[in-house]
TORPA-4810 file (N, C-alpha, C, O; in nm, 3 decimals):
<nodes>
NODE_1_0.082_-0.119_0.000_0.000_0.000_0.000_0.086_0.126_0.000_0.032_0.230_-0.037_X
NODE_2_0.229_0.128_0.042_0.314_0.293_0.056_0.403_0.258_-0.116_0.464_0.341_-0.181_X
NODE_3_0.392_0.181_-0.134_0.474_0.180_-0.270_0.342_0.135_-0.414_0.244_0.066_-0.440_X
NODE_4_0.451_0.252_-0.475_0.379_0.238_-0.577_0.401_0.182_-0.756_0.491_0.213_-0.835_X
NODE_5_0.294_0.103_-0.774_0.357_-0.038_-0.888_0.418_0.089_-1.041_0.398_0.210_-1.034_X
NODE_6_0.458_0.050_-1.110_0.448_0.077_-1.262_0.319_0.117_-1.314_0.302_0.219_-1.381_X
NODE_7_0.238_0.042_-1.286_0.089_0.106_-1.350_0.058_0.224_-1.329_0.009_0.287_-1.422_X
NODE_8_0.079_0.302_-1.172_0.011_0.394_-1.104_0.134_0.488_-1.165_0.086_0.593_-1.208_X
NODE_9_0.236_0.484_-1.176_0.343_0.554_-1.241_0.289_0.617_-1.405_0.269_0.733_-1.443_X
NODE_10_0.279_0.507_-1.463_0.216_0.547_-1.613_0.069_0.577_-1.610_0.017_0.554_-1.719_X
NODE_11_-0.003_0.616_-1.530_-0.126_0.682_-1.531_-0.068_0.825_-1.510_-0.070_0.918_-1.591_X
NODE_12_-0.020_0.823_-1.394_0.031_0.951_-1.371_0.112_1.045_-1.483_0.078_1.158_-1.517_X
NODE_13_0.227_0.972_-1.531_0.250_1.021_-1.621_0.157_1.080_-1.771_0.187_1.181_-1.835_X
NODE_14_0.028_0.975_-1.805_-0.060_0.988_-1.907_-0.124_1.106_-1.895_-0.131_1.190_-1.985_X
NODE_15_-0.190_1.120_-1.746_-0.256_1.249_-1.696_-0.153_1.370_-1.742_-0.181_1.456_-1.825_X
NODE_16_0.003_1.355_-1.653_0.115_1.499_-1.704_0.062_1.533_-1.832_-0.014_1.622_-1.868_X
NODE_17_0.137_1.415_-1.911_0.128_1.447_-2.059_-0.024_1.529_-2.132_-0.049_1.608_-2.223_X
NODE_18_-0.070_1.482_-2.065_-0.233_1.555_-2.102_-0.266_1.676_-2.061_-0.323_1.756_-2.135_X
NODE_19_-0.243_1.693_-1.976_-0.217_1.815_-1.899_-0.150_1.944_-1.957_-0.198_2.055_-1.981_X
NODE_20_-0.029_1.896_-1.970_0.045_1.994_-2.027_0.105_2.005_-2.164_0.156_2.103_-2.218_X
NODE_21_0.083_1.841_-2.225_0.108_1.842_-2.376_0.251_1.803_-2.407_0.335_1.838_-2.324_X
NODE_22_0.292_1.736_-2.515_0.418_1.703_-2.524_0.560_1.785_-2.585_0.675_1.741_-2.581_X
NODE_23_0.511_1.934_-2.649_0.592_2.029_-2.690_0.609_2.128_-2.574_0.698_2.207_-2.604_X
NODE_24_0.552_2.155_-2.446_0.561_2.238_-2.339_0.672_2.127_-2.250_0.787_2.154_-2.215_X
NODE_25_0.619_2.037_-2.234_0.727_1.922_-2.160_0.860_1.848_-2.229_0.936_1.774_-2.167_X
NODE_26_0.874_1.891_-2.398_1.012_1.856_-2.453_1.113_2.036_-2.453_1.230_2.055_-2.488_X
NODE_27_1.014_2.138_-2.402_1.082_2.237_-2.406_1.143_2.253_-2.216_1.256_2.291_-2.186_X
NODE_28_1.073_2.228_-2.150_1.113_2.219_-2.009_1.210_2.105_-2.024_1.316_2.133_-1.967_X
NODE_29_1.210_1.989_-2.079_1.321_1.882_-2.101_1.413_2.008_-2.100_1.454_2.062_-1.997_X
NODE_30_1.438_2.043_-2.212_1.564_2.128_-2.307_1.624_2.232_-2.220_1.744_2.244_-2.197_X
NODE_31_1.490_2.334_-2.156_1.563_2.433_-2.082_1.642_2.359_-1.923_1.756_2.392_-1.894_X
NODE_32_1.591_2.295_-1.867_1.632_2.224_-1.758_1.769_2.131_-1.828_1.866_2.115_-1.754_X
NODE_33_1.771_2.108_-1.884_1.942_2.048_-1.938_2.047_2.159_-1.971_2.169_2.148_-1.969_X
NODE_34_1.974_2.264_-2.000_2.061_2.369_-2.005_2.097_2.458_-1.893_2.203_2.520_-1.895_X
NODE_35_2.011_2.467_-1.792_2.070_2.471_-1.708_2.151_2.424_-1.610_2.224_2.497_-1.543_X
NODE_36_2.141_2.294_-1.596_2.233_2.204_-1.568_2.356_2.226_-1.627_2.470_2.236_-1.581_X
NODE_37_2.314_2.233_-1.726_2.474_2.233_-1.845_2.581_2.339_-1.791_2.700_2.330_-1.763_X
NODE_38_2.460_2.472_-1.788_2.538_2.580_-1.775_2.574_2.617_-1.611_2.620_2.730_-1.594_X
NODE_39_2.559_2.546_-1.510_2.560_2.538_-1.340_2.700_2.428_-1.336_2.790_2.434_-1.253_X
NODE_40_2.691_2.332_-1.447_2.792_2.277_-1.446_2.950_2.350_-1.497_3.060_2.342_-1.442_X
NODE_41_2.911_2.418_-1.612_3.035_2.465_-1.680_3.060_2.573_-1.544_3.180_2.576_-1.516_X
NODE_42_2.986_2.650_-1.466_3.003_2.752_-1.366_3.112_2.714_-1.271_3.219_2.768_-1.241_X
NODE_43_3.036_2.575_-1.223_3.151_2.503_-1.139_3.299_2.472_-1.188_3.408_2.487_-1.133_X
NODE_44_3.268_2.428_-1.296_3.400_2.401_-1.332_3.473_2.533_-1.388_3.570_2.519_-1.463_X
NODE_45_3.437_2.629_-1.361_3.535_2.745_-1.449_3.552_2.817_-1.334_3.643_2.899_-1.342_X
NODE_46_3.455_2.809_-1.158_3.527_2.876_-1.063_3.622_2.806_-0.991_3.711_2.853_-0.919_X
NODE_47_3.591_2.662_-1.020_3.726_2.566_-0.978_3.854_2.589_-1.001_3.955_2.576_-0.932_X
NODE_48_3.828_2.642_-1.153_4.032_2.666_-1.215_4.048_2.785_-1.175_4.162_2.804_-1.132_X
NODE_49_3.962_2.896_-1.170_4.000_3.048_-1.093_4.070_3.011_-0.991_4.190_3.029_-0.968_X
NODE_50_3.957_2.939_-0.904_4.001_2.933_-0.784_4.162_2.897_-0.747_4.229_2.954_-0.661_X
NODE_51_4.203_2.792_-0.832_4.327_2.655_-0.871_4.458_2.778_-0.902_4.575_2.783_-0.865_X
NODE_52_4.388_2.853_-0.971_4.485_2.949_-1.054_4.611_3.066_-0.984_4.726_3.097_-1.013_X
NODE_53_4.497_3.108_-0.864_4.569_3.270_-0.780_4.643_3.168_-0.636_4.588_3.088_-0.561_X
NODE_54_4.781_3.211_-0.643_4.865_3.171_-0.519_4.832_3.162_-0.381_4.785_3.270_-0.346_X
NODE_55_4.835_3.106_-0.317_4.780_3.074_-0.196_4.776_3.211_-0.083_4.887_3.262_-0.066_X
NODE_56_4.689_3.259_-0.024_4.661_3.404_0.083_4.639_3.499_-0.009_4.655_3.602_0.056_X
NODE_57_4.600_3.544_-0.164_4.583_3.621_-0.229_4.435_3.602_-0.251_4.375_3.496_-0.235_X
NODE_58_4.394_3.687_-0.279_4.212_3.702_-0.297_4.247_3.777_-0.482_4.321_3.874_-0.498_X
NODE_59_4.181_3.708_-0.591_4.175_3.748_-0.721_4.150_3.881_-0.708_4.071_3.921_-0.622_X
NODE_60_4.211_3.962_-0.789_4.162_4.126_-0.779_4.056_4.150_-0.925_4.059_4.089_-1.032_X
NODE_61_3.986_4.236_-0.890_3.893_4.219_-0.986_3.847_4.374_-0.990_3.824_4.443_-0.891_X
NODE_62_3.836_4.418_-1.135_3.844_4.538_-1.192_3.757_4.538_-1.288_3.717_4.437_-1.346_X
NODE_63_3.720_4.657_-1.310_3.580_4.707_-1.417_3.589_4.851_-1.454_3.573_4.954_-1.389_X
NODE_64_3.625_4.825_-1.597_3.664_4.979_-1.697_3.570_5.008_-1.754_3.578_5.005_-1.877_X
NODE_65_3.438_5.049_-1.691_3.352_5.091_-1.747_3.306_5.261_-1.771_3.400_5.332_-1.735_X
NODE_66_3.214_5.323_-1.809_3.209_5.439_-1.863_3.124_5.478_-1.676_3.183_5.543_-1.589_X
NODE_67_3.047_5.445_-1.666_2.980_5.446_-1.537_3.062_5.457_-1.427_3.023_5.516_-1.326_X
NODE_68_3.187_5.399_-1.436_3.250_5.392_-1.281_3.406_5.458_-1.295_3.508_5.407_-1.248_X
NODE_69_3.397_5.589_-1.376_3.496_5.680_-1.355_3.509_5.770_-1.245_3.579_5.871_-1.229_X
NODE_70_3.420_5.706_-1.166_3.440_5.810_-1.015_3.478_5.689_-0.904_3.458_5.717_-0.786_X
NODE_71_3.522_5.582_-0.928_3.534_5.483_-0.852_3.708_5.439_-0.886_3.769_5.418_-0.990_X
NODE_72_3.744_5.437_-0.747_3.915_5.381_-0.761_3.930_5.257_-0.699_3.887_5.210_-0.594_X
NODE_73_4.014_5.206_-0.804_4.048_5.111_-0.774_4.125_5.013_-0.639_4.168_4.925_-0.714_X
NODE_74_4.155_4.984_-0.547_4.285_4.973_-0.458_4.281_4.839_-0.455_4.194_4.777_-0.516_X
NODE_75_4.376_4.781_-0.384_4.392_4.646_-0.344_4.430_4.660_-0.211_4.502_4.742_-0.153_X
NODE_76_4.347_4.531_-0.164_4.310_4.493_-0.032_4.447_4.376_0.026_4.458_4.260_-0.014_X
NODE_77_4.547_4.448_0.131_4.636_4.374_0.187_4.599_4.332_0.310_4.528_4.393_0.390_X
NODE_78_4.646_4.231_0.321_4.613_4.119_0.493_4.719_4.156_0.576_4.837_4.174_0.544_X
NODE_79_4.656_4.169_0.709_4.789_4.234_0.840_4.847_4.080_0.854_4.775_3.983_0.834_X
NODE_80_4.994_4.068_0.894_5.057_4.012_0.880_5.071_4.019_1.083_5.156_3.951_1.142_X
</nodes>
């Protein structure tokens, strides 16, 4: 009675499909793989940042934009 067979699975599913149709649910397929895709490539590209800057250094990070000509730049040193 708490588990449930194959049959009750493919009803359920018959109802989804009906519900929402099979071009709304191959486009949620598509976007949901892409985000995955792209959460994955994220990880792996702050991994090598991370891999990249020498150990007690924090990456410095800068922006030459037209907007932030009233903003200076400095870098942030650790007391020793």
């Amino acid at each position: 009675m708490g588990t449930f067979s194959i049959w009750h699975w493919l009803i359920v599913l018959l109802i989804v499909v009906m519900v929402f149709g099979t071009k709304k649910l191959k486009n949620l397929g598509s976007d949901l793989g892409g985000a995955v895709k792209g959460f994955k490539d994220g990880v792996k590209d702050g991994g090598q940042s991370a891999a990249d800057t020498p150990a007690g250094q924090a990456p410095q990070v800068t922006q030459n934009s037209a907007a932030d000509k009233g903003t200076i730049d400095v870098e942030a040193k650790q007391k020793s």
